[in-house]
C-alpha positions, 0 to 999 in steps of 0.5 A: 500500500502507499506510505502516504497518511492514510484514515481508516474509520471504524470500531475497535473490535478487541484490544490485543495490547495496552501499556498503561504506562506510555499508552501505546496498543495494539488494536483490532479495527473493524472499518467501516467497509467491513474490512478487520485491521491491526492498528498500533500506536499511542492509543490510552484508555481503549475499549472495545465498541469505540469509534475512532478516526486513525490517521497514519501509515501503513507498515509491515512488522517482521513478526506480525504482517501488515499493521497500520501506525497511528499517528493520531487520531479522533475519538468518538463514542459508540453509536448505535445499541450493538457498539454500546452493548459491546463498549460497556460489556468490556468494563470501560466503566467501572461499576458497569459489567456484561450484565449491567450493560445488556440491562442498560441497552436493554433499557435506553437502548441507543440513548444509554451514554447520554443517560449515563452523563446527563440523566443518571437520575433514571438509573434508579428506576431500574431493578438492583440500581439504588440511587447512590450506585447511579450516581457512582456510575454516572461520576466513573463515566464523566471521569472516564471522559474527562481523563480520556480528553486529558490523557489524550491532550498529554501524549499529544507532547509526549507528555507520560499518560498516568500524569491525568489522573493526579492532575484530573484529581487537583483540577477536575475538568479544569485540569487542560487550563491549568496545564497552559496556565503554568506547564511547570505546575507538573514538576511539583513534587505531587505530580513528579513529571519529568523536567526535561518533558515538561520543559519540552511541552512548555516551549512548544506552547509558547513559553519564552526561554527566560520566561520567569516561570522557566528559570525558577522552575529550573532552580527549583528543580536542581534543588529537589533532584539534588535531594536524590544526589543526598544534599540538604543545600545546594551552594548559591555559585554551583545552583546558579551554574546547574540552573544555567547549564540545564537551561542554557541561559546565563547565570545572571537569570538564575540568579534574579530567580533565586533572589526572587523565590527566597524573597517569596519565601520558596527558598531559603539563602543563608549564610554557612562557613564559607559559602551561600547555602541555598535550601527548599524550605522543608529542608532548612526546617528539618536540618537547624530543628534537628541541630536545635533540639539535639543540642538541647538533649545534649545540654540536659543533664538528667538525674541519675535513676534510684538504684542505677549502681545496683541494677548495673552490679546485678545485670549480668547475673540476670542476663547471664552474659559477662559485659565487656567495659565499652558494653557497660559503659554504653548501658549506664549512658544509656540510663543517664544521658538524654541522646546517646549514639552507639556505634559498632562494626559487625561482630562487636556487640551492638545487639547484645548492648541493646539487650542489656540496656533493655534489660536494665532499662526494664529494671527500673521501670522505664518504658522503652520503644525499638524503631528501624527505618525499614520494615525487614530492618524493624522485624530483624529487630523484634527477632533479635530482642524479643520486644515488638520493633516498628518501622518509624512512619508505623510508628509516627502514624502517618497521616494527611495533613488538610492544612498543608495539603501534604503528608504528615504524620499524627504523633508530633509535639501535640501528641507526642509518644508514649515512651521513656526512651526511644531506641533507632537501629540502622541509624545510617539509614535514617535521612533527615527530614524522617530525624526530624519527625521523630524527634517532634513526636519525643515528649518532653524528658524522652531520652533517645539512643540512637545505633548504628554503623556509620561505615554502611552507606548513607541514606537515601533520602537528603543528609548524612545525618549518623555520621555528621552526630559522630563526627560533630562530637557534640553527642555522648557516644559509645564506640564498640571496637572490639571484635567478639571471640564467637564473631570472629569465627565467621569470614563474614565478620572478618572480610567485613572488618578488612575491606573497612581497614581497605584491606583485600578480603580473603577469597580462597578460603571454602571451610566458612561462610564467605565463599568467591566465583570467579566468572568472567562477565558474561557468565555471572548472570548464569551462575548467580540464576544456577546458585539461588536456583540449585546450588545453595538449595539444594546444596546449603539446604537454604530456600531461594526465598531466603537468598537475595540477590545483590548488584551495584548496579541497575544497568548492564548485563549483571545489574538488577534489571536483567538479573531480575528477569532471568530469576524471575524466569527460573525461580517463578516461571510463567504456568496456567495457574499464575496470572500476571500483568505487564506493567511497564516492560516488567510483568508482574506475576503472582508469586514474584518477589516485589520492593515498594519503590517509593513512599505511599502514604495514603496506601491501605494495608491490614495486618496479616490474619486481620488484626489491625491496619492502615494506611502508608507503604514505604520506599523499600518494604518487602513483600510477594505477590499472593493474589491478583485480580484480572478481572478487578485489575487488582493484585495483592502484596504481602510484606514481610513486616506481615502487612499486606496492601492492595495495589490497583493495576495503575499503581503498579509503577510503584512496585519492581521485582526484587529477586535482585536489588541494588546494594543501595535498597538492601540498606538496613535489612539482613538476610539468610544468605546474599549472593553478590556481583562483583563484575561489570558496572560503572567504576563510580559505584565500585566502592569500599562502601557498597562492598562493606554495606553488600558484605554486612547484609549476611548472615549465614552465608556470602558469595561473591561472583565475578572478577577478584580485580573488581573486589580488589578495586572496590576495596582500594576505592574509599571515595565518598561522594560528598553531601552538601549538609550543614547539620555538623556545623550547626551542631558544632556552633557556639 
């Protein structure tokens, strides 16, 4: 046929394909000359029963025969009772099924849709429709013609699709105004657009290149993206440098649009040793409130407790454990002092401190909380001390705050915690603005102790917060130095110390739990699937459910991505029994392995078995996919911390396989066994760092796959990328 623009007219007769991420389908067309045609393209929100005029092209695809391209296309509603019939019939509307919607045609026949929108009033005079189930159906069908107009109007500039239902959320049918209003509206953290797309859409509508709205949007921008780099500030001199170079513009525009926002109270300037440190308001909030209030806890002096000498004298016979002297010392601080940070590498008695300062702390009568950032990292808790452990968004309740419109948390100064002292594990976890919600939640008197290894990574949100405590040496602090007798017959343990000292692991040793593989690249991502597959099953009796993955990376033949695919294909393959869905070019299948990938605060969860619920699912929490719903576009995750969350179908950008993950999301979590990459992979991320932090995260049994050279490399390579935070220096100030 002729590659000029063609327009084909007819019906869509069956959806072979919808991606509801970017939109793109694949279509059956019935024309109006009767001819059943393969349609392709950027086509969001189909359903079978529609009308639509295609323009574009037609192709041959090397698989698949003669399509036709879509280029764009007009829309139009079904006409006539049959296309109604078979449009409701397909669930377009939710509340509407096959047998609603042979009763609807039944009844209005070919005036059904204009009775959905304008007159769902007449509804209710049919048998099984109460008022409020017509009203239901008639706000899902205005909705879904309003996000259908909507969607359309955003992949028109190559703008993301699910980007609609946020915005048709905020502004309704105003939601197109808005958009040509202010194009930048979309970067708000709310909505979370792509900087570069939406500058593109902006510039397409008319906005000039040094449009005010443009730079300090741009401004804007670097600081919220360098939050992901861990910066609380970014310095005046390089914000203003990023924010030209990003939109290729003087200095001098992204000047006058700093001075702008902060005389508009959207940034932050101040003044911080040698330089201009520029802060988005929350975060200069979150870091001189923190520096406030640790100092003040640093500055009280409590009263020693009644009978602390002789509960100390007493506790090793009640624990029956001989403490060492930095273990004592820890355990009385932890009962006199109002902030206290301990500190430890693996193997030299944090846990079994913490047991004796819960013991102690039980012995006079002080009521103790245990919080971990993570919710595998909360439950390891509970297992070690036998007390109940929360992650800290459980335990803060969080919430969504009407005045802010954003998400807070419940517990805070007005209703503060009820505890004695609260106790943070996996401190090097904790990022800034999640310090400063719990120390808003302490009640006046509250002591806090705060442990953790300083030497894992840093967080991944904004600061270096347990390291600039230590290292402000504003604090008490207990450091544990000393490497136990028992700890010291794990390789684990010793590798760990070593690679910390930048000394080479030892890789030849096969008599404990630390083993190397040397595999060239392209056979790493094969022996990694042979190991969690059959090997460490069948061969260290350990299940490939308690065996995580680890990689420095995402990219690559042996980065997370890939890794993830071929587990996923070994360990849970494709069978009759197991539905899934594709989302995004990952398919989510029931039984997979999944990782909350970002913060969802409005998220309903229940308790496992029934008791209790909530809502908020956090950035790195764990589960399995135990059911899904096709017909409902649902599935449903169970975590480890024995919550378990639905997730509609267009939620699922949230969520990614987790047979492998990034050594960066394993912070604060332990597991049975971890087989780790080292082979392939940007040189920025081959680092003592994540080497150290990828080795601590075993407990039984570590194996490393790939090339001695990248183990050697990583454990020379003590760079650390530096964060822009001023915690240290505040906390150090006079």
């Amino acid at each position: 046929m002729a590659e000029e623009q063609t327009i084909l007219r007819g019906t869509v007769s069956a959806v072979v394909y919808q991606n509801e991420e970017n939109g793109y389908a694949v279509l059956r067309l019935k024309t109006d000359e009767g001819e059943t045609v393969t349609v392709v393209g950027t086509i969001p929100l189909l359903a079978v029963g529609e009308r639509l005029a295609v323009t574009g092209k037609w192709m041959r695809h090397a698989s698949y025969g003669q399509q036709f391209a879509a280029d764009f296309l007009e829309r139009q509603m079904p006409d006539g009772a049959d296309e109604i019939l078979a449009y409701l019939s397909s669930r377009a509307i939710r509340g509407i099924g096959p047998m609603t919607a042979k009763k609807l045609v039944a009844r209005f026949g070919s005036q059904t849709l204009e009775v959905l929108e304008k007159h769902p009033e007449q509804l209710a005079e049919l048998p099984g429709f109460s008022a409020a189930k017509a009203a239901q159906i008639n706000e899902a069908f205005c909705a879904q013609v309003g996000l259908r107009r909507l969607i359309e109007f955003l992949v028109g500039y190559h703008l993301p699709p699910e980007l609609a239902m946020r915005l048709y959320q905020c502004y309704g049918e105003l939601a197109v105004d808005a958009v040509k209003d202010d194009p930048y509206l979309l970067t708000e953290p709310f909505f979370g657009a792509d900087f570069a797309l939406v500058d593109q859409f902006a510039l397409a509508m008319g906005v000039e290149a040094d449009d005010p709205r443009r730079v300090e949007a741009g401004v804007v921008f670097e600081l919220r993206h360098n939050t992901g780099n861990g910066h609380v500030f970014l310095p005046l001199n390089k914000l203003m440098a990023a924010t030209a170079q990003l939109l290729g513009l003087d200095e001098t525009d992204a000047a006058q649009a700093v001075a702008r926002l902060t005389d508009n109270d959207r940034l932050i300037a101040e003044p911080l040793s040698s330089l201009t440190a520029v802060y988005l308001p929350e975060l200069y909030e979150a870091e001189t409130q923190v520096a406030q209030r640790l100092r003040a806890m640093a500055d009280a002096a409590p009263e020693e407790p009644d009978g602390l000498d002789e509960a100390l004298r007493a506790l090793p016979r009640r624990t029956h454990i001989d403490y060492a002297p930095a273990q004592t010392e820890a355990i009385r601080k932890a009962a006199c002092c109002q902030v206290l940070l301990l500190t430890g590498g693996p193997g030299t008695g944090k846990t079994t401190t913490l047991a004796g300062i819960l013991a102690l702390l039980d012995e006079l009568g002080q009521r103790a909380m245990l919080a971990a950032p993570t919710g595998r990292a909360a439950k390891r808790l509970t297992e070690l001390t036998d007390r109940p452990a929360s992650t800290i968004h459980r335990l803060l309740e969080s919430q969504f705050d009407p005045e802010t419109g954003a998400m807070g948390f419940y517990h805070n100064e007005h209703e503060p915690l009820d505890a004695d002292v609260m106790i943070v594990d996996e401190t090097s976890m904790v990022d800034l603005t999640l310090m400063y919600a719990l120390l808003r939640a302490l009640r006046p008197g509250c002591r806090l102790i705060l442990v953790g290894d300083p030497d894992q990574l840093p967080s991944v949100g904004a600061g270096n917060l347990f390291s600039d405590l230590l290292r402000s040496e504003r604090l008490e602090t207990v450091r544990l130095t000393e490497i136990f007798r028992q700890a010291r017959q794990s390789l684990i343990v010793m590798n760990a110390h070593a690679v910390n000292h930048g000394q080479m692991p030892v890789l030849n040793d096969t008599s404990r739990d630390f083993f190397f593989m040397k595999r060239p690249p392209e056979a790493v991502a094969a022996t990694v699937r042979d190991l969690c597959h059959h090997r460490l099953p069948d061969n260290m009796h350990i299940p490939a459910s308690q065996i995580q993955v680890l990689s420095p990376t995402r990219r690559g033949p042996t980065g997370t991505a890939h890794l993830n695919e071929i587990l996923q294909e070994s360990l849970n393959p494709p069978a009759p029994d197991k539905p899934q869905k594709q989302y995004g070019g990952v398919t989510f299948r029931l039984g997979d392995r999944v990782m909350q990938i970002r913060n969802n605060y409005d998220l309903f969860w229940r308790q496992t078995g029934g008791f209790g619920s909530g809502t908020g699912v956090f950035n790195g929490d764990m589960g399995v996919i135990t059911a899904m719903d096709l017909r409902e576009e649902t599935l449903c995750v169970s975590f480890d911390d024995d919550r378990e969350a639905t997730y509609a179908f267009d939620q699922l950008g949230e969520l990614e396989l987790a047979y492998a993950m990034t050594v960066h999301k394993s912070q604060g979590s332990e597991y049975r066994a971890v087989v780790m990459v080292v082979s392939g992979g940007s040189s920025l991320l081959h680092t003592r760092g994540v080497l150290y932090t990828a080795i601590t995260r075993a407990r039984e049994l570590l194996v490393l796959v790939g090339e001695a050279q990248v183990v050697a490399n990583m454990t020379a390579n003590d760079r650390q990328a530096r964060r822009y935070s001023g915690l240290r220096l505040r906390l150090c100030a006079p």
